[in-house]
C-alpha positions as CSV (number, residue, x, y, z in Angstrom):
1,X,117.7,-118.3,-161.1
2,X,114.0,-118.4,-160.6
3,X,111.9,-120.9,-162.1
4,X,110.0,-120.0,-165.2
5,X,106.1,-119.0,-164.8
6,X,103.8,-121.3,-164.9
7,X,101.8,-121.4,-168.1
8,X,97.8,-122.9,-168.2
9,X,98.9,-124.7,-171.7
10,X,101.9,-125.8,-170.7
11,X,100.3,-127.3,-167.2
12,X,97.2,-129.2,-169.6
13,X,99.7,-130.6,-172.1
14,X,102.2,-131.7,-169.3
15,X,99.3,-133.6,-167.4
16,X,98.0,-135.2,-170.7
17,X,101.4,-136.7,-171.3
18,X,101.5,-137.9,-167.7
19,X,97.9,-139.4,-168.4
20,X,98.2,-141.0,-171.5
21,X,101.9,-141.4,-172.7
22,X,102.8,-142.9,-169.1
23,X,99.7,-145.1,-169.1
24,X,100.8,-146.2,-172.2
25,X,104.7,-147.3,-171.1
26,X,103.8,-150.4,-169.3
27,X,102.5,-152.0,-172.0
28,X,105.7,-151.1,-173.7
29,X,107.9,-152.0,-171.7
30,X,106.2,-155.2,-171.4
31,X,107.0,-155.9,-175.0
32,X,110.1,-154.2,-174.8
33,X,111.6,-157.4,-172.5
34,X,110.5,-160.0,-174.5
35,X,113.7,-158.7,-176.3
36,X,116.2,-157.0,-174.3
37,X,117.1,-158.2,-170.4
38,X,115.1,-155.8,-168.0
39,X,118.1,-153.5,-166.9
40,X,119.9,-153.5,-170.2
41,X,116.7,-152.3,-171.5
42,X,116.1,-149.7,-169.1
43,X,119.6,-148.5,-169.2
44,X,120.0,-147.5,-173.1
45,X,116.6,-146.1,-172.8
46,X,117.4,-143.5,-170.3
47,X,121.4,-143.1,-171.5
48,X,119.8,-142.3,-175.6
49,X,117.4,-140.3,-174.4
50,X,119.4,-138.4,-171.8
51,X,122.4,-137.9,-174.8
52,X,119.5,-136.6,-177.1
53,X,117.9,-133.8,-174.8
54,X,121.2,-132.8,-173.1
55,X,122.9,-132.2,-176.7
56,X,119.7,-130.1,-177.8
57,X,119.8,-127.9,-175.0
58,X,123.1,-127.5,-175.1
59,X,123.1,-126.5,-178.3
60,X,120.4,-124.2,-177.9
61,X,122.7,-122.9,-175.6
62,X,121.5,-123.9,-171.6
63,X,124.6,-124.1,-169.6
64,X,126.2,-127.2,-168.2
65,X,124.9,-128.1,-164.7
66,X,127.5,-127.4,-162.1
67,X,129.2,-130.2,-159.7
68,X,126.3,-129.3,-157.4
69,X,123.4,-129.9,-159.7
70,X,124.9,-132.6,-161.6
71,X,124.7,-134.5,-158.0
72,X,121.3,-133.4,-156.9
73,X,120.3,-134.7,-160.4
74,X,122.6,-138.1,-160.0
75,X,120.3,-138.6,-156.5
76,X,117.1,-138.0,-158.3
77,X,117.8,-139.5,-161.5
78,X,118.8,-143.1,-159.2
79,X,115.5,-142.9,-157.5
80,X,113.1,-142.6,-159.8
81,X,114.8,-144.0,-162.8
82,X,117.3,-146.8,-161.8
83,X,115.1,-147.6,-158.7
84,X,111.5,-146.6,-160.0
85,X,111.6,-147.4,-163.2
86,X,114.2,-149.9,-163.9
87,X,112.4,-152.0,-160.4
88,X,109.4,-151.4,-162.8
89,X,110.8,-153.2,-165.9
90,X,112.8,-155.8,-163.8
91,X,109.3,-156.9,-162.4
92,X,107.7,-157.0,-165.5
93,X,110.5,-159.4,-167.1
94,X,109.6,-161.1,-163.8
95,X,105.8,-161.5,-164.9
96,X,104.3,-159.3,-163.5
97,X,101.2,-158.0,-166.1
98,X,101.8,-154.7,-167.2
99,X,98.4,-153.6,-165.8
100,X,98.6,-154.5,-162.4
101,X,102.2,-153.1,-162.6
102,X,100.2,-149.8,-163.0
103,X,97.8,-150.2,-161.0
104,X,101.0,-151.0,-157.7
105,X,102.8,-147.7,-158.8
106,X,99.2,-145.8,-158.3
107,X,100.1,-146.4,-154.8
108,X,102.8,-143.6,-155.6
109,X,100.5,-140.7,-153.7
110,X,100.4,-142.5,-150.4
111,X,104.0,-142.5,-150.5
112,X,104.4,-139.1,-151.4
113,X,102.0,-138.4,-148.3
114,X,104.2,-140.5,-146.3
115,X,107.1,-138.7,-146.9
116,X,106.2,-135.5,-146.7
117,X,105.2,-136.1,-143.3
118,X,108.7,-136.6,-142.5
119,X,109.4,-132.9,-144.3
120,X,106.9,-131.6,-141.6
121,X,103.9,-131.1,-144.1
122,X,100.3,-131.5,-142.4
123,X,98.0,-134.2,-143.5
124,X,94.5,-133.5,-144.1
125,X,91.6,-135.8,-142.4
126,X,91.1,-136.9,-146.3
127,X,94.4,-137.3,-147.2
128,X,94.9,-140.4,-143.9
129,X,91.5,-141.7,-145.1
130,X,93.3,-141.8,-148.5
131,X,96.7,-143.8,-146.9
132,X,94.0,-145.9,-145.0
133,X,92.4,-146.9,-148.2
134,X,95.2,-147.5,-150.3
135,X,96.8,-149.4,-148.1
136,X,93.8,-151.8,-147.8
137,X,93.9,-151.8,-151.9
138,X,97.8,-152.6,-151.9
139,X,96.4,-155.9,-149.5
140,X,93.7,-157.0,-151.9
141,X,96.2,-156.6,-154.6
142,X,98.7,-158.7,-153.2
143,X,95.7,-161.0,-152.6
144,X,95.1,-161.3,-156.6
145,X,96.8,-164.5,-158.5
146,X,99.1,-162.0,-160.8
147,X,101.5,-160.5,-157.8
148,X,100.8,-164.0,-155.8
149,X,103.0,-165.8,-158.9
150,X,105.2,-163.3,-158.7
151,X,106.5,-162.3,-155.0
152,X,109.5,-160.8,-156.2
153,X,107.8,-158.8,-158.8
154,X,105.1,-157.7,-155.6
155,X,108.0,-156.7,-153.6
156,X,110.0,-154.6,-156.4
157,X,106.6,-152.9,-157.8
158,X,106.2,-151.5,-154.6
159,X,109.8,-150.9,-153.7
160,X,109.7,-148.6,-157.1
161,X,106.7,-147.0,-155.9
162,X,108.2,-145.7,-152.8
163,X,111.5,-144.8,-154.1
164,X,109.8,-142.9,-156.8
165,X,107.5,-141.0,-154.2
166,X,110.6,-140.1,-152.1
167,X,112.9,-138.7,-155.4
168,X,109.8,-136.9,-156.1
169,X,109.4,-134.8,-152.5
170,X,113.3,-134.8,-152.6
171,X,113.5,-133.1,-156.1
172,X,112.0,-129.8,-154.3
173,X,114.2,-129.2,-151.8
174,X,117.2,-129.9,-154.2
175,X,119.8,-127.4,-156.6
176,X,118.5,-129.4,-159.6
177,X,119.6,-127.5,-162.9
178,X,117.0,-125.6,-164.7
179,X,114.1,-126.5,-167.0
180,X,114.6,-129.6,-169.3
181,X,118.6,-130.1,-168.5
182,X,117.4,-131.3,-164.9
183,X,115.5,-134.3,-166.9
184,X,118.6,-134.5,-169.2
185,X,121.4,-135.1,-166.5
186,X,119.0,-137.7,-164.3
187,X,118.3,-139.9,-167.2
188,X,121.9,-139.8,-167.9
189,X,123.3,-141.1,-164.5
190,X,119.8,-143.1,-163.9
191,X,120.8,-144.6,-167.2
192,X,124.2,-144.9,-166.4
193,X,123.7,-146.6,-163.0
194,X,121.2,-149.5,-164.5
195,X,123.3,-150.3,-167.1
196,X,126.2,-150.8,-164.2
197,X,123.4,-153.0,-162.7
198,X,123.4,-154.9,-166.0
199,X,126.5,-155.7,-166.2
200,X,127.1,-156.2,-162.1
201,X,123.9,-159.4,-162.6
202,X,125.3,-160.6,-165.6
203,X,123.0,-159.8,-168.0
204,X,123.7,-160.7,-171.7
205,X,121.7,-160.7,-175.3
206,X,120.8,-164.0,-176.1
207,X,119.6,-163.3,-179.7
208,X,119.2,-160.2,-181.4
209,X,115.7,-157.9,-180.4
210,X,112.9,-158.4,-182.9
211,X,111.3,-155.3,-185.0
212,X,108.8,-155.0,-181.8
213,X,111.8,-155.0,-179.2
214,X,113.5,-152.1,-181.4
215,X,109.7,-150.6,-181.8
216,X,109.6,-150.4,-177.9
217,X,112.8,-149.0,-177.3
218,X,112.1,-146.4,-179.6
219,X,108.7,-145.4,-178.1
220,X,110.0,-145.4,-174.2
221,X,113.2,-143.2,-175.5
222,X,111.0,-140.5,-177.2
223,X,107.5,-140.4,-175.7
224,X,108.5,-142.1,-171.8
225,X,111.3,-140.5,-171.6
226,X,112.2,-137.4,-173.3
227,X,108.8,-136.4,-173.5
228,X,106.7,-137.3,-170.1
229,X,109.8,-137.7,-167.8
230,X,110.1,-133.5,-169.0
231,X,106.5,-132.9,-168.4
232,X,106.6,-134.8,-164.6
233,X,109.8,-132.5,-163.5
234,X,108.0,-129.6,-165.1
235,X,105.3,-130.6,-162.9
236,X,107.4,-130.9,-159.8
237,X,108.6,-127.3,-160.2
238,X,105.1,-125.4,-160.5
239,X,102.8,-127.7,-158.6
240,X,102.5,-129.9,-155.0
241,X,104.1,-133.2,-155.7
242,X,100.9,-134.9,-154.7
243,X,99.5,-133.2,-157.8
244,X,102.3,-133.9,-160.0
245,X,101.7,-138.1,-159.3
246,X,97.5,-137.9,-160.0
247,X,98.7,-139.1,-163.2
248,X,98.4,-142.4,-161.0
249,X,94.1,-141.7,-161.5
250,X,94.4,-142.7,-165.1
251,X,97.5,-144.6,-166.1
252,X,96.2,-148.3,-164.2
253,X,93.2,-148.1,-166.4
254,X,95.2,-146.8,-169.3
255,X,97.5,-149.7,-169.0
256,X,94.9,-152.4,-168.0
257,X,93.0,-151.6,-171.2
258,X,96.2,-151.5,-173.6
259,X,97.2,-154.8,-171.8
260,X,94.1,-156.8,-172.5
261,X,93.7,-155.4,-176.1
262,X,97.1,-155.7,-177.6
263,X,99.2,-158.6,-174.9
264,X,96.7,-160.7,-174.3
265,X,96.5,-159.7,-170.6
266,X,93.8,-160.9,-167.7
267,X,93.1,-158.8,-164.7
268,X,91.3,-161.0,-161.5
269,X,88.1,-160.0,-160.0
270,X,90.0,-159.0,-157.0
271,X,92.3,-156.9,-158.8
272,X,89.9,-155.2,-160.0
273,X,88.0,-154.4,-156.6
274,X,92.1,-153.4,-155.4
275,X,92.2,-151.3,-158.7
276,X,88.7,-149.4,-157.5
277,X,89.9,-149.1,-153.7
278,X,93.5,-147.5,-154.7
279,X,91.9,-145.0,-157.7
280,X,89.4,-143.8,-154.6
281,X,92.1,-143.5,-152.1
282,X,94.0,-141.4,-154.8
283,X,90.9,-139.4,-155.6
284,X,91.2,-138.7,-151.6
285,X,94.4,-138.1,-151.8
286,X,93.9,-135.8,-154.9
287,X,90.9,-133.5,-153.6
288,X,92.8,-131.4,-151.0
289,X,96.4,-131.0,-153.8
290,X,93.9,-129.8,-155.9
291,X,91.8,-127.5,-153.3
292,X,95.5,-126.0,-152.9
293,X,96.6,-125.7,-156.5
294,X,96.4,-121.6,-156.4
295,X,99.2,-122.0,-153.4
296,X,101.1,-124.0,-155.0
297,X,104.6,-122.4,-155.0
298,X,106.3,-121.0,-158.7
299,X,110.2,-120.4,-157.2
Protein backbone atom coordinates (compact mmCIF):
# COMPACT_ATOMS: atom_id res chain seq x y z
CA UNK A 1 0.00 0.00 0.00
CA UNK A 2 1.53 3.30 -0.83
CA UNK A 3 2.33 5.78 1.55
CA UNK A 4 0.00 8.64 2.02
CA UNK A 5 0.94 12.14 0.23
CA UNK A 6 2.84 14.29 1.80
CA UNK A 7 1.02 17.33 3.06
CA UNK A 8 3.02 21.09 3.65
CA UNK A 9 0.97 21.37 7.11
CA UNK A 10 1.37 18.13 8.13
CA UNK A 11 5.43 18.40 7.32
CA UNK A 12 5.51 22.10 9.52
CA UNK A 13 3.53 20.70 12.41
CA UNK A 14 5.59 17.38 12.40
CA UNK A 15 8.92 19.35 12.50
CA UNK A 16 7.65 21.82 15.23
CA UNK A 17 6.97 18.79 17.50
CA UNK A 18 10.40 17.40 16.73
CA UNK A 19 11.82 21.04 17.53
CA UNK A 20 10.13 21.88 20.51
CA UNK A 21 8.33 18.87 22.20
CA UNK A 22 11.69 16.74 21.86
CA UNK A 23 13.79 19.56 23.06
CA UNK A 24 11.61 19.70 25.79
CA UNK A 25 11.87 15.61 26.96
CA UNK A 26 15.29 15.78 28.44
CA UNK A 27 14.38 17.97 30.93
CA UNK A 28 11.62 15.69 31.64
CA UNK A 29 13.01 12.79 31.74
CA UNK A 30 15.51 14.33 33.96
CA UNK A 31 12.85 14.90 36.51
CA UNK A 32 11.11 11.91 35.58
CA UNK A 33 14.18 9.67 37.39
CA UNK A 34 14.39 11.43 40.37
CA UNK A 35 11.27 9.12 40.82
CA UNK A 36 11.18 6.04 38.90
CA UNK A 37 14.60 3.75 38.13
CA UNK A 38 15.77 4.79 34.53
CA UNK A 39 14.50 1.61 32.55
CA UNK A 40 11.29 1.16 34.58
CA UNK A 41 10.58 4.59 33.63
CA UNK A 42 11.25 4.33 30.09
CA UNK A 43 9.48 1.09 29.89
CA UNK A 44 5.83 2.11 31.07
CA UNK A 45 6.27 5.12 29.06
CA UNK A 46 6.57 3.51 25.78
CA UNK A 47 4.19 0.24 26.84
CA UNK A 48 1.03 3.23 27.92
CA UNK A 49 1.66 4.99 25.17
CA UNK A 50 2.03 2.22 22.64
CA UNK A 51 -1.50 0.48 24.30
CA UNK A 52 -3.09 4.07 23.82
CA UNK A 53 -2.36 4.70 19.98
CA UNK A 54 -2.58 1.06 18.96
CA UNK A 55 -6.26 0.73 20.60
CA UNK A 56 -7.25 4.18 18.82
CA UNK A 57 -6.31 3.04 15.53
CA UNK A 58 -7.67 0.05 15.88
CA UNK A 59 -10.68 1.19 16.72
CA UNK A 60 -10.79 3.53 14.05
CA UNK A 61 -10.33 0.60 12.21
CA UNK A 62 -6.41 0.27 10.78
CA UNK A 63 -5.59 -3.38 10.51
CA UNK A 64 -3.38 -5.37 12.72
CA UNK A 65 0.33 -5.41 11.44
CA UNK A 66 1.18 -8.80 10.05
CA UNK A 67 3.98 -11.25 11.53
CA UNK A 68 6.20 -9.38 9.09
CA UNK A 69 5.58 -5.85 10.12
CA UNK A 70 5.18 -6.54 13.63
CA UNK A 71 9.08 -7.71 13.41
CA UNK A 72 10.33 -4.90 11.25
CA UNK A 73 8.64 -2.77 13.95
CA UNK A 74 10.10 -5.03 17.00
CA UNK A 75 13.84 -4.20 15.24
CA UNK A 76 13.02 -0.47 15.00
CA UNK A 77 11.19 -0.01 18.03
CA UNK A 78 14.59 -1.81 20.07
CA UNK A 79 16.84 0.61 18.37
CA UNK A 80 15.61 3.69 18.83
CA UNK A 81 13.52 3.27 21.92
CA UNK A 82 15.06 0.48 24.18
CA UNK A 83 18.56 1.47 22.86
CA UNK A 84 18.11 5.25 21.95
CA UNK A 85 16.02 6.35 24.36
CA UNK A 86 16.02 4.20 27.29
CA UNK A 87 20.53 4.59 26.90
CA UNK A 88 19.23 8.24 27.06
CA UNK A 89 17.29 8.01 30.46
CA UNK A 90 19.72 5.41 31.94
CA UNK A 91 22.52 8.15 31.39
CA UNK A 92 20.61 10.80 32.78
CA UNK A 93 19.77 8.73 36.15
CA UNK A 94 23.64 8.41 35.76
CA UNK A 95 24.09 12.37 35.88
CA UNK A 96 24.50 13.23 33.00
CA UNK A 97 22.70 17.03 32.65
CA UNK A 98 19.85 16.92 30.52
CA UNK A 99 21.36 19.63 28.28
CA UNK A 100 24.46 18.12 27.40
CA UNK A 101 22.47 14.87 26.98
CA UNK A 102 20.97 16.88 24.07
CA UNK A 103 23.49 18.35 22.85
CA UNK A 104 25.53 14.23 22.43
CA UNK A 105 22.29 12.97 20.60
CA UNK A 106 22.75 16.16 18.06
CA UNK A 107 25.52 14.08 16.99
CA UNK A 108 22.55 11.82 15.60
CA UNK A 109 23.12 13.29 11.71
CA UNK A 110 26.71 12.15 11.53
CA UNK A 111 25.60 8.87 12.31
CA UNK A 112 22.88 8.79 9.95
CA UNK A 113 25.68 9.93 7.30
CA UNK A 114 27.73 7.11 8.54
CA UNK A 115 25.40 4.67 7.91
CA UNK A 116 24.12 5.47 4.88
CA UNK A 117 27.38 5.14 3.47
CA UNK A 118 27.19 1.62 4.18
CA UNK A 119 23.57 1.56 2.10
CA UNK A 120 25.74 3.00 -0.89
CA UNK A 121 24.45 6.62 -0.58
CA UNK A 122 27.03 9.42 -1.78
CA UNK A 123 28.36 11.99 0.57
CA UNK A 124 28.57 15.48 -0.39
CA UNK A 125 32.07 17.47 0.12
CA UNK A 126 29.74 19.37 2.97
CA UNK A 127 28.32 16.58 4.40
CA UNK A 128 32.36 14.97 5.36
CA UNK A 129 33.18 18.55 6.49
CA UNK A 130 30.05 18.06 8.55
CA UNK A 131 31.39 14.33 10.13
CA UNK A 132 34.81 16.14 10.34
CA UNK A 133 33.36 18.83 12.49
CA UNK A 134 31.15 16.96 14.65
CA UNK A 135 33.42 14.71 15.45
CA UNK A 136 35.86 17.32 16.69
CA UNK A 137 32.63 18.75 18.85
CA UNK A 138 31.89 15.09 20.25
CA UNK A 139 36.01 15.53 21.57
CA UNK A 140 35.50 18.94 23.15
CA UNK A 141 32.44 17.50 24.62
CA UNK A 142 33.92 14.68 26.19
CA UNK A 143 36.52 17.27 27.30
CA UNK A 144 33.82 19.30 29.40
CA UNK A 145 33.47 18.41 33.41
CA UNK A 146 29.65 17.08 32.87
CA UNK A 147 30.48 13.74 30.62
CA UNK A 148 34.09 13.67 32.43
CA UNK A 149 32.04 12.74 35.88
CA UNK A 150 30.10 10.63 34.13
CA UNK A 151 32.06 8.06 31.72
CA UNK A 152 29.36 5.70 31.60
CA UNK A 153 26.80 8.23 30.87
CA UNK A 154 29.52 9.61 27.88
CA UNK A 155 29.67 6.15 26.49
CA UNK A 156 25.71 5.34 26.59
CA UNK A 157 24.76 8.98 25.19
CA UNK A 158 26.62 8.22 22.35
CA UNK A 159 25.87 4.60 22.08
CA UNK A 160 21.99 5.87 21.91
CA UNK A 161 22.95 8.24 19.33
CA UNK A 162 24.20 5.75 16.94
CA UNK A 163 21.79 3.18 17.47
CA UNK A 164 19.08 5.77 16.94
CA UNK A 165 20.85 6.88 13.57
CA UNK A 166 21.06 3.29 12.39
CA UNK A 167 16.97 2.31 13.30
CA UNK A 168 16.38 5.47 11.54
CA UNK A 169 18.23 4.61 7.89
CA UNK A 170 16.94 0.96 8.68
CA UNK A 171 13.24 2.04 9.05
CA UNK A 172 13.29 2.78 5.11
CA UNK A 173 14.20 -0.17 3.77
CA UNK A 174 11.82 -2.13 6.10
CA UNK A 175 7.83 -3.63 5.79
CA UNK A 176 6.95 -1.36 8.72
CA UNK A 177 2.98 -1.13 8.98
CA UNK A 178 1.36 1.97 7.81
CA UNK A 179 0.90 5.51 9.21
CA UNK A 180 0.62 5.78 13.06
CA UNK A 181 0.31 1.78 13.84
CA UNK A 182 4.13 1.60 12.81
CA UNK A 183 4.81 4.13 15.94
CA UNK A 184 2.20 1.98 17.92
CA UNK A 185 3.76 -1.56 17.54
CA UNK A 186 7.65 -0.14 18.20
CA UNK A 187 6.75 1.55 21.35
CA UNK A 188 5.06 -1.55 22.33
CA UNK A 189 8.01 -4.05 21.99
CA UNK A 190 10.67 -1.03 22.67
CA UNK A 191 8.53 -0.75 25.80
CA UNK A 192 8.28 -4.25 26.32
CA UNK A 193 12.02 -4.97 25.89
CA UNK A 194 13.18 -2.15 28.66
CA UNK A 195 10.99 -3.21 31.00
CA UNK A 196 12.64 -6.91 30.51
CA UNK A 197 15.84 -4.90 31.05
CA UNK A 198 14.35 -3.66 34.32
CA UNK A 199 13.70 -6.48 35.70
CA UNK A 200 16.94 -8.59 34.14
CA UNK A 201 19.22 -5.42 36.47
CA UNK A 202 17.17 -5.61 39.26
CA UNK A 203 15.51 -2.55 39.36
CA UNK A 204 12.94 -1.89 42.14
CA UNK A 205 10.72 1.28 43.52
CA UNK A 206 12.15 2.34 46.62
CA UNK A 207 9.32 4.76 47.58
CA UNK A 208 6.39 5.77 45.76
CA UNK A 209 7.01 8.70 42.67
CA UNK A 210 6.25 12.23 43.80
CA UNK A 211 3.39 14.48 41.94
CA UNK A 212 6.46 15.71 39.62
CA UNK A 213 7.56 11.96 38.83
CA UNK A 214 3.79 11.19 37.90
CA UNK A 215 3.77 14.89 36.08
CA UNK A 216 6.78 13.50 33.92
CA UNK A 217 5.51 10.33 33.00
CA UNK A 218 2.54 11.76 31.92
CA UNK A 219 4.19 14.43 29.69
CA UNK A 220 6.79 11.84 27.88
CA UNK A 221 3.60 9.33 27.33
CA UNK A 222 1.48 12.00 25.49
CA UNK A 223 3.72 14.69 23.99
CA UNK A 224 7.33 12.34 23.69
CA UNK A 225 5.81 9.65 22.74
CA UNK A 226 2.51 9.50 21.11
CA UNK A 227 2.84 12.78 19.83
CA UNK A 228 6.60 13.46 18.38
CA UNK A 229 7.71 9.71 18.15
CA UNK A 230 4.37 9.88 15.26
CA UNK A 231 5.56 13.04 13.79
CA UNK A 232 9.57 11.58 13.51
CA UNK A 233 8.24 8.21 11.62
CA UNK A 234 5.91 10.42 9.66
CA UNK A 235 9.03 12.19 8.81
CA UNK A 236 10.97 9.12 7.89
CA UNK A 237 8.32 8.10 5.37
CA UNK A 238 8.14 11.47 3.28
CA UNK A 239 11.56 12.96 3.77
CA UNK A 240 15.72 11.94 3.72
CA UNK A 241 16.47 10.65 7.17
CA UNK A 242 19.08 13.30 7.41
CA UNK A 243 16.17 15.77 7.28
CA UNK A 244 14.03 13.89 9.50
CA UNK A 245 17.05 14.16 12.58
CA UNK A 246 17.64 18.40 11.98
CA UNK A 247 15.48 18.38 14.85
CA UNK A 248 19.01 17.86 16.43
CA UNK A 249 19.58 22.09 15.25
CA UNK A 250 17.20 23.12 18.00
CA UNK A 251 16.54 20.50 20.67
CA UNK A 252 20.42 21.06 22.55
CA UNK A 253 19.49 24.61 22.93
CA UNK A 254 15.90 23.80 23.71
CA UNK A 255 17.07 21.55 26.45
CA UNK A 256 20.12 23.62 27.74
CA UNK A 257 17.71 26.53 28.32
CA UNK A 258 14.84 24.48 30.08
CA UNK A 259 17.75 22.85 32.13
CA UNK A 260 19.22 26.01 33.47
CA UNK A 261 15.75 27.65 34.15
CA UNK A 262 13.66 25.04 35.81
CA UNK A 263 16.71 22.15 37.22
CA UNK A 264 19.09 24.17 38.19
CA UNK A 265 21.49 23.03 35.50
CA UNK A 266 25.30 24.54 34.41
CA UNK A 267 26.66 24.06 31.08
CA UNK A 268 30.95 24.62 30.90
CA UNK A 269 32.50 27.08 28.70
CA UNK A 270 33.73 24.19 26.70
CA UNK A 271 30.52 22.68 26.34
CA UNK A 272 29.41 25.38 25.00
CA UNK A 273 32.20 25.92 22.29
CA UNK A 274 31.37 21.67 21.59
CA UNK A 275 27.58 22.75 21.49
CA UNK A 276 28.58 25.59 18.69
CA UNK A 277 31.00 23.13 16.74
CA UNK A 278 28.22 20.14 16.62
CA UNK A 279 25.07 22.73 15.69
CA UNK A 280 27.58 23.97 12.65
CA UNK A 281 28.53 20.50 11.58
CA UNK A 282 24.70 19.77 11.58
CA UNK A 283 23.95 22.92 9.73
CA UNK A 284 26.59 21.23 7.17
CA UNK A 285 25.13 18.26 7.41
CA UNK A 286 21.57 19.86 6.95
CA UNK A 287 22.24 22.21 3.73
CA UNK A 288 22.61 19.49 1.06
CA UNK A 289 19.13 17.21 2.83
CA UNK A 290 17.54 20.29 2.40
CA UNK A 291 18.95 21.28 -1.27
CA UNK A 292 17.32 17.68 -2.03
CA UNK A 293 14.00 17.98 -0.16
CA UNK A 294 11.99 18.15 -3.74
CA UNK A 295 13.64 14.46 -4.43
CA UNK A 296 12.86 13.22 -1.51
CA UNK A 297 10.94 9.98 -2.17
CA UNK A 298 6.81 9.69 -1.17
CA UNK A 299 6.42 5.57 -1.64
Amino acid sequence: MPASPRSPLMLIGAFLALYLVWGSTYLFIRIGVESWPPLLMAGVRFVIAGSILYTFLRLRGAPNPSWRQWRAAGCIGVLLLSCGNGGVTVAEHAGVASGVAALAVATVPLFTLVFGLLRGQRNTRLEWAGIVLGLVGIGLLNLGSNLQASPFGAALILFAAASWAFGSVWSRSLPLPEGAMASAAEMLIGGAVLLLGSALSGERMTQWPTLAGWGALAYLVCFGSILAFSAYMYLLKHVRPAAATSYAYVNPAVAVLLGILFADEHIGAVECLAMAVIIGAVVLIGVPQWRKAQEAPTG
